[in-house]
C-alpha positions as CSV (number, residue, x, y, z in Angstrom):
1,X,-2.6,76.9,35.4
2,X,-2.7,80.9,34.9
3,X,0.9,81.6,33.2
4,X,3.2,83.5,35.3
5,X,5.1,86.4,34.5
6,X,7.1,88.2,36.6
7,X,8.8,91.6,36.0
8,X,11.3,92.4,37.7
9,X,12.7,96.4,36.7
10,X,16.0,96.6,38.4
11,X,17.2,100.4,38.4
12,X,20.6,101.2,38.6
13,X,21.5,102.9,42.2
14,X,19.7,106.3,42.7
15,X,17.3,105.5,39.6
16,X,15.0,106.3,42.7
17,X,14.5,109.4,44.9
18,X,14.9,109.2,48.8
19,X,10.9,109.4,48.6
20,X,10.4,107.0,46.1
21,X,8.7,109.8,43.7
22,X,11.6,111.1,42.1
23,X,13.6,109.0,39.3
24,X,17.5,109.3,38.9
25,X,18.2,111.2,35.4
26,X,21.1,108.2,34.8
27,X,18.1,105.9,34.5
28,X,18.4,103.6,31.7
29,X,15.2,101.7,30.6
30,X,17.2,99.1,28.7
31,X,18.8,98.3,32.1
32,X,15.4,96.2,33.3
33,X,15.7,93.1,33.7
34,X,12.6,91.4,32.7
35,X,11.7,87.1,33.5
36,X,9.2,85.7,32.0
37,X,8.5,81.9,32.7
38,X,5.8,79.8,31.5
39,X,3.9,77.3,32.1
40,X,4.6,73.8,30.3
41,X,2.0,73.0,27.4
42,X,-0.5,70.6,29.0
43,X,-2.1,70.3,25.1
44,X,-1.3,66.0,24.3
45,X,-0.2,65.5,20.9
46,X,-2.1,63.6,18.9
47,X,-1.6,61.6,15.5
48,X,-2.1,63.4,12.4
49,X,-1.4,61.1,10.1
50,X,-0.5,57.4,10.1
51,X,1.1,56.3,6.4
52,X,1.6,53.2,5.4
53,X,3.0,50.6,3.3
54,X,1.9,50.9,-0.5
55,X,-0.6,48.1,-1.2
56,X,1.2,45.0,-2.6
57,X,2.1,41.5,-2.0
58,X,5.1,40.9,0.2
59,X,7.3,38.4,0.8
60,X,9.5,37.0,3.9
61,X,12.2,39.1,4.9
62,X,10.5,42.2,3.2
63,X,9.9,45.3,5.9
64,X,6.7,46.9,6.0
65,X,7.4,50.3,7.6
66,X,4.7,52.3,9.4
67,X,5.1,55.6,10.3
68,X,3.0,57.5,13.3
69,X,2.8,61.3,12.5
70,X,2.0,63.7,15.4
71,X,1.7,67.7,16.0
72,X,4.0,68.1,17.8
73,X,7.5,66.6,19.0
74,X,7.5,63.6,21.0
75,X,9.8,61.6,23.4
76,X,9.9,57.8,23.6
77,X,11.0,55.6,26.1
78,X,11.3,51.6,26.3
79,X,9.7,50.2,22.7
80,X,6.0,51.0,21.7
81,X,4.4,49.3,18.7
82,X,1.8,48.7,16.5
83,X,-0.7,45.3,16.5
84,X,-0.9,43.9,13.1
85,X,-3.3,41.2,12.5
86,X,-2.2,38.8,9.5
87,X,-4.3,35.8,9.2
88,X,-5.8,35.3,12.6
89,X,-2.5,35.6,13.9
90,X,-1.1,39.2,15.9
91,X,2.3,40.4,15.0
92,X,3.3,43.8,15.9
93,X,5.3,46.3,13.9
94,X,7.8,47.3,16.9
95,X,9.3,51.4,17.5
96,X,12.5,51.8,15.6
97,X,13.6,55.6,15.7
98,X,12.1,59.2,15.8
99,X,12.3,60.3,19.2
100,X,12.3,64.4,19.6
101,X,10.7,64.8,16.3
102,X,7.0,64.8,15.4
103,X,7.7,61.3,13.3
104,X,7.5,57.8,15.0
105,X,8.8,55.1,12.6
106,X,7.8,51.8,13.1
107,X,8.5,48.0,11.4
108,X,7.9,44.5,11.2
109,X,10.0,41.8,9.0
110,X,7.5,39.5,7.2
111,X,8.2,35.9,8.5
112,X,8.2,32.6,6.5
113,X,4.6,31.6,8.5
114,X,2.6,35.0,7.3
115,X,-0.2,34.5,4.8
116,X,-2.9,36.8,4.7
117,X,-4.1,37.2,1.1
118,X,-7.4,39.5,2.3
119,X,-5.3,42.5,3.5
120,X,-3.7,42.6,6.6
121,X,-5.2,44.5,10.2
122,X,-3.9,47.4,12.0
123,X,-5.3,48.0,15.6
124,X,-5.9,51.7,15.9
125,X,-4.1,52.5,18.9
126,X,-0.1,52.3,19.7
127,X,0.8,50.1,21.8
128,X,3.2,51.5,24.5
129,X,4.2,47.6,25.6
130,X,6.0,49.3,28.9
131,X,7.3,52.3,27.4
132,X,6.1,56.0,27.2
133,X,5.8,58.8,24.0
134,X,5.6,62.5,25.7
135,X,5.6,65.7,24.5
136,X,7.3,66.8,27.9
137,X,8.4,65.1,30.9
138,X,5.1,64.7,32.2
139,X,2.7,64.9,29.4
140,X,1.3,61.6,27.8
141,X,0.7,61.9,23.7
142,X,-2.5,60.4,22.8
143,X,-2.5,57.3,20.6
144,X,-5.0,56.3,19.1
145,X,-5.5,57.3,15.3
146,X,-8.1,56.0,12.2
147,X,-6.9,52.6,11.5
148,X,-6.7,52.6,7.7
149,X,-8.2,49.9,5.1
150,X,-4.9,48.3,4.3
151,X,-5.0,45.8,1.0
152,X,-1.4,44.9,0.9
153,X,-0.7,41.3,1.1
154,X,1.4,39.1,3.4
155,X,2.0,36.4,1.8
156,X,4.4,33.2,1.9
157,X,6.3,31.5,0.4
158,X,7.3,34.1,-2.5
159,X,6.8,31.4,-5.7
160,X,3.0,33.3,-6.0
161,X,3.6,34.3,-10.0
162,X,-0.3,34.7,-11.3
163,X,-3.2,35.9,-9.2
164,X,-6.4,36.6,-11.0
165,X,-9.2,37.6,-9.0
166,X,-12.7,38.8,-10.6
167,X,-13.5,40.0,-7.4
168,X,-10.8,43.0,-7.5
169,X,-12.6,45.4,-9.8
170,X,-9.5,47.5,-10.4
171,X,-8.3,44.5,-12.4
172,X,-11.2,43.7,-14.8
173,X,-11.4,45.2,-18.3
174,X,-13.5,45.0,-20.8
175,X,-10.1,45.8,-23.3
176,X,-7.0,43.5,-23.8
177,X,-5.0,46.9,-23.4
178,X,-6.2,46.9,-19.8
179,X,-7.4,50.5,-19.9
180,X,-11.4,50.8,-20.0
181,X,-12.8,48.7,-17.0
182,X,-15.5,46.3,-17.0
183,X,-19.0,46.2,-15.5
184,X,-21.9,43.5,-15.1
185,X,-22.2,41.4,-18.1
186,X,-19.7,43.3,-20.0
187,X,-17.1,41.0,-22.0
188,X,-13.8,40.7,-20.5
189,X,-10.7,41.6,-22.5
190,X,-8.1,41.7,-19.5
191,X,-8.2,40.1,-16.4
192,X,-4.7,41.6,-14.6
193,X,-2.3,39.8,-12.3
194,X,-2.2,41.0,-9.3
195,X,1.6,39.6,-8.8
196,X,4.2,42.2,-10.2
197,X,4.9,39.4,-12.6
198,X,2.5,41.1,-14.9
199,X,0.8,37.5,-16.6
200,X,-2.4,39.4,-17.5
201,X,-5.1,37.0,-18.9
202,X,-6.1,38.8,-22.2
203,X,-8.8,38.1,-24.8
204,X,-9.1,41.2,-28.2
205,X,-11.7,38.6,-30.1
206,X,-15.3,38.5,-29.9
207,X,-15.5,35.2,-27.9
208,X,-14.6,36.5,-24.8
209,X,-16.0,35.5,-21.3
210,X,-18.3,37.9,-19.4
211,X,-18.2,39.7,-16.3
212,X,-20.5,38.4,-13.5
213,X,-20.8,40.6,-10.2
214,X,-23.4,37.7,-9.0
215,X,-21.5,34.6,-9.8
216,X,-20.1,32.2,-7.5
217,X,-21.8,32.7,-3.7
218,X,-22.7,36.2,-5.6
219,X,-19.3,37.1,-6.0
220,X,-17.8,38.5,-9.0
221,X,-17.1,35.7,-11.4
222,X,-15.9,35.1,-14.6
223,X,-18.9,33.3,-16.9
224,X,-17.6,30.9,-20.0
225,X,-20.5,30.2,-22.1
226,X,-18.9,26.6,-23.2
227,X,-19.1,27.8,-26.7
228,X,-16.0,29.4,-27.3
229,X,-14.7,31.7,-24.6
230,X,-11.2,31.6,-23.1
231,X,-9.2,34.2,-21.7
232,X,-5.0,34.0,-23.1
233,X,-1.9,34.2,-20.7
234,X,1.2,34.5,-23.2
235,X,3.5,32.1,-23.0
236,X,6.2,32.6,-20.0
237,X,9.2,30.5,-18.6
238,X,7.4,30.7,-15.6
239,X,5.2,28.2,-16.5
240,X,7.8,25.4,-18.2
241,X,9.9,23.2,-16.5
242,X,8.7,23.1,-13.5
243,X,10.3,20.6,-10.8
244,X,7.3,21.9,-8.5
245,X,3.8,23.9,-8.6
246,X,0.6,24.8,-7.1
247,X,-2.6,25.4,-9.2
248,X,-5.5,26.8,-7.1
249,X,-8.8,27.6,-8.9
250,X,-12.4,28.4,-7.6
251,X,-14.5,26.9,-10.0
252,X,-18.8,26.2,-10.6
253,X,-19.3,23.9,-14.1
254,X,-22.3,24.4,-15.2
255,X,-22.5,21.7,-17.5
256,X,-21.0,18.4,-17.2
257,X,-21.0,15.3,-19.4
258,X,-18.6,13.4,-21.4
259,X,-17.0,16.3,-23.6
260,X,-13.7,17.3,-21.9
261,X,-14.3,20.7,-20.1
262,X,-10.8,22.7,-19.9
263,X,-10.7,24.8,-16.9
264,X,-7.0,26.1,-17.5
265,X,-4.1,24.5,-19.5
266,X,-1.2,24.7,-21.3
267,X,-0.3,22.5,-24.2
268,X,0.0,22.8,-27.8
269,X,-1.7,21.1,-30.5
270,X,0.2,18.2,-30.4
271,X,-1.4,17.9,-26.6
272,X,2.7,17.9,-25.1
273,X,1.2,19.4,-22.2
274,X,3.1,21.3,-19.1
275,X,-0.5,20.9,-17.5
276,X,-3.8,20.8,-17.7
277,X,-6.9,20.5,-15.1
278,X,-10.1,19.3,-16.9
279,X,-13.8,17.9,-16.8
280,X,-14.4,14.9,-18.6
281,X,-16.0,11.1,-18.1
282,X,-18.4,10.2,-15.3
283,X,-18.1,13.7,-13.9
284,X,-14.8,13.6,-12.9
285,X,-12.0,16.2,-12.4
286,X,-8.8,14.7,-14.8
287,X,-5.4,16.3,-14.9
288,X,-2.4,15.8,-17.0
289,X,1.6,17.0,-16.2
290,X,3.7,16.5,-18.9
291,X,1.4,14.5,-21.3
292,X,-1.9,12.8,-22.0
293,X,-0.1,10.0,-21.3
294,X,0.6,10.9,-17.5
295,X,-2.9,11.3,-17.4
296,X,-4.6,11.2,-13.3
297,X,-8.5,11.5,-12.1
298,X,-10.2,12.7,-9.0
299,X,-11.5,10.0,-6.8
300,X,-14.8,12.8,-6.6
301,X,-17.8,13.1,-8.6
302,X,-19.0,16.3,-9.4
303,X,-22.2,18.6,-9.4
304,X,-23.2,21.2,-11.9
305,X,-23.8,24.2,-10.3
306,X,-22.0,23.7,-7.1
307,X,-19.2,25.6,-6.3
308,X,-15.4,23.9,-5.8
309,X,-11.8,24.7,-4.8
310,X,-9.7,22.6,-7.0
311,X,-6.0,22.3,-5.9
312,X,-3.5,20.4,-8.3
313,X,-0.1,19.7,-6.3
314,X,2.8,18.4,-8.1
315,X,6.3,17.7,-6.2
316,X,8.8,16.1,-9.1
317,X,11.3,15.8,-5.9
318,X,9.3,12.8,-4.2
319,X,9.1,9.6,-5.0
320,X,6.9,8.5,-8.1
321,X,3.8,7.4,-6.2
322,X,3.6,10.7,-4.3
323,X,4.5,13.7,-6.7
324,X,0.9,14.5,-7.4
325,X,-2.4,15.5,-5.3
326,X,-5.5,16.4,-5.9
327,X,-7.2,18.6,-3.0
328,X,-11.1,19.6,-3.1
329,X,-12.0,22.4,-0.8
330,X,-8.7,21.6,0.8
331,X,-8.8,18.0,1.6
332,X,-7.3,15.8,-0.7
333,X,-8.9,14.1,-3.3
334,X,-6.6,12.2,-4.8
335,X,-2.6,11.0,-4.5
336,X,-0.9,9.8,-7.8
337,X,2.3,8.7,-9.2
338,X,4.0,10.7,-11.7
339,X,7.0,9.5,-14.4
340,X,7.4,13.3,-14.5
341,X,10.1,14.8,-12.3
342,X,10.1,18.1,-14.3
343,X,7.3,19.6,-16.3
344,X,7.3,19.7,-19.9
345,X,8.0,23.0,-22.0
346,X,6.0,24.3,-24.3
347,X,5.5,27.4,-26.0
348,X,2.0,27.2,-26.1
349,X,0.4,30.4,-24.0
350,X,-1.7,29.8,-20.3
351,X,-5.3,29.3,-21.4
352,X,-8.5,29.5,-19.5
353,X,-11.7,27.9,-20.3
354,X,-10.1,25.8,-23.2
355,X,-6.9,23.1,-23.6
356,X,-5.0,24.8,-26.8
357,X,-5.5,27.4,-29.2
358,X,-6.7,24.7,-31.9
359,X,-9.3,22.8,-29.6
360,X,-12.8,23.5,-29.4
361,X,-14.0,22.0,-25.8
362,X,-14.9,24.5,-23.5
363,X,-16.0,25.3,-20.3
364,X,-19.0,26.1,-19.5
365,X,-19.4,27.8,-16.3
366,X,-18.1,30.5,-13.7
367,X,-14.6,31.0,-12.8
368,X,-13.3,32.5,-9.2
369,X,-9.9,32.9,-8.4
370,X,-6.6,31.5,-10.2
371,X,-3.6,30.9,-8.0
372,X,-0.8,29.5,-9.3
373,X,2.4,29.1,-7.4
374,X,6.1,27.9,-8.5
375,X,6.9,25.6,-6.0
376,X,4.5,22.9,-3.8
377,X,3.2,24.4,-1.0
378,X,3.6,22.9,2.4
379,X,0.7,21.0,3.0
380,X,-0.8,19.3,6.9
381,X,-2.3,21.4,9.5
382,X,-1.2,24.7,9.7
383,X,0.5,24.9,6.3
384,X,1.1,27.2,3.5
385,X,-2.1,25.1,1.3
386,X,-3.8,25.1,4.3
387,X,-3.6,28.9,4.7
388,X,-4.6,30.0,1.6
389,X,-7.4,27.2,1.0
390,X,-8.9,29.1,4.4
391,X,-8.6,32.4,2.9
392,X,-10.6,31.8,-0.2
393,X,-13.2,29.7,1.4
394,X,-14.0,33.0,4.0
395,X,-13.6,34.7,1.1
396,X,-15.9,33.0,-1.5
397,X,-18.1,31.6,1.7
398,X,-17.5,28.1,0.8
């Protein structure tokens, strides 16, 4: 639509002759009266910018705030939102305040069910779920914007307190200072937690592990050569006395035989032992909470070269015969008793790829991921184990 404008000169009385040709000397030109209406801006707004939560790992009952930026201001009416996918599940992140401005804030509360460890999905257009946004009475905004690669993490429950993950090259070093990252087959001197708790895995030696970016299924990896490489997590009261945890490693041995292979462990010399998880006889997966005397074994025989998911559950809060399972590739193994209700403490540091800082029985092999978790995830269909034991076999295609 042409704009309009209409002028309208009003002349004071006599500012015109009788014949219309002659003006009235009193005429005052600031005396017009002059209209000018336009027509409404048909233009949509559109999204400029969508920004979004800073990539981390949260927790039930934390907010993850989105915010829809536009060019112009809009109006809203009833409660847009936006579709989050977490897990295979849709959630939406529902319209919380910003009408008349150009900024549309939006939220969603994490919930006690949410795990998604892979980074969660956002659908690239806002749902208006009944509503409207307009940047006039009439004129619809357009919503659709460029969905974002979002990493952050949804995760629960909140006892997540180490993470390592070879496959997040941000978090692979080839210095225990954590400063100059690694490539292929370069040796690994930090592996960082991805967890705010900061429980790097650290090696300044020589005999440090290498970094393989065509390990497991071709995945980054970490490679022990069984001769003497480990990787160090300083000792933490995280890790002692324990009433509850959750080990989850993604592991291939290599070799297997009758020397004890240490996947991850911590115990001192004297082998008083929080825990361990281990190779040893008849290629079997042993374990030990609290001593070598509380010492368990998988019901499994395993391959060299194949690829696993070990999961060591312990619950000191059940009854004897049920505080400890063994899960492979999330189904479980193994379920025995315990005279441990608590774990022991120790001030001997997290090790990987050996038992203590004395022994000399390695693993040989690639390691995936390490999860460990202070508290027993729920476990059954549709559980917390269940959830994350899904995630890392997409993940690791296992």
């Amino acid at each position: 639509m042409k704009v309009l404008l209409l002028l309208l000169l009003a002349y004071l009385s006599g500012c015109v002759g009788g014949g219309g040709s002659e003006v009235d000397s009193n005429f005052d030109p600031a005396a017009r009266t002059v209209i000018v209406e336009q027509e409404e801006d048909l233009t949509p707004a559109i999204i400029t910018n969508l920004i979004v939560p800073s990539d981390n790992i949260y927790t039930p009952l934390e907010v993850l705030t989105f915010q829809a930026v536009f060019d112009k201001n809009v109006f809203v009416t009833g409660t847009p939102r936006l579709a989050l996918t977490i897990g295979s599940t849709t959630k939406y992140a529902h319209y919380q305040s910003g009408t008349g401005t150009t900024t549309l804030l939006f939220s969603y509360t994490v919930e006690a069910s949410d795990i998604d460890m892979n980074g969660i999905a956002l659908t690239s257009l806002i749902d208006l779920n009944g509503g409207t946004i307009r940047s006039s009475t009439t004129n619809n905004a357009s919503l659709n914007f460029e969905a974002p690669n979002l990493n952050l993490v949804v995760l629960s429950p909140s006892g997540l307190r180490v993470w390592l993950d070879p496959t997040a090259s941000t978090h692979v070093f080839t210095d225990a200072a954590c400063t100059i990252p690694a490539e292929d087959t370069n040796p690994i001197g930090c592996l960082k937690d991805r967890t705010s708790y900061g429980h790097n895995a650290t090696q300044s030696l020589t005999a440090r592990p290498l970094y393989n970016l065509t390990g497991i299924q071709n995945f980054p990896s970490i490679s022990f050569d069984g001769v003497n490489d480990k990787l160090v997590i300083a000792h933490h009261a995280d890790f002692d006395n324990l009433s509850a945890f959750t080990i989850i490693v993604v592991v291939l041995p290599q070799t297997l035989n009758t020397t004890p292979k240490a996947i991850l462990s911590k115990r001192d010399a004297q082998e008083d032992a929080t825990f361990n998880l281990f190779f040893h006889t008849a290629n079997r997966a042993f374990f030990d909470i609290g001593a070598n005397s509380n010492r368990k074994n998988s019901n499994m025989i395993f391959s060299a070269n194949n690829e696993y998911i070990f999961t060591l559950h312990f619950d000191g809060a059940l009854a004897q015969a049920q505080r400890t399972k063994l899960y492979i590739d999330g189904t479980l193994d193994a379920t025995v008793a315990s005279s441990f209700a608590i774990s022991n403490s120790t001030d001997a540091p997290l090790l990987l790829g050996t038992f203590d800082t004395v022994d000399t029985r390695f693993f040989h092999g690639q390691m995936g991921e390490v999860l460990i978790f202070n508290k027993a995830l729920t476990t059954g269909p549709g559980s917390e184990l269940e959830k994350v034991t899904e995630y890392l076999q997409e993940k690791w295609n296992l």
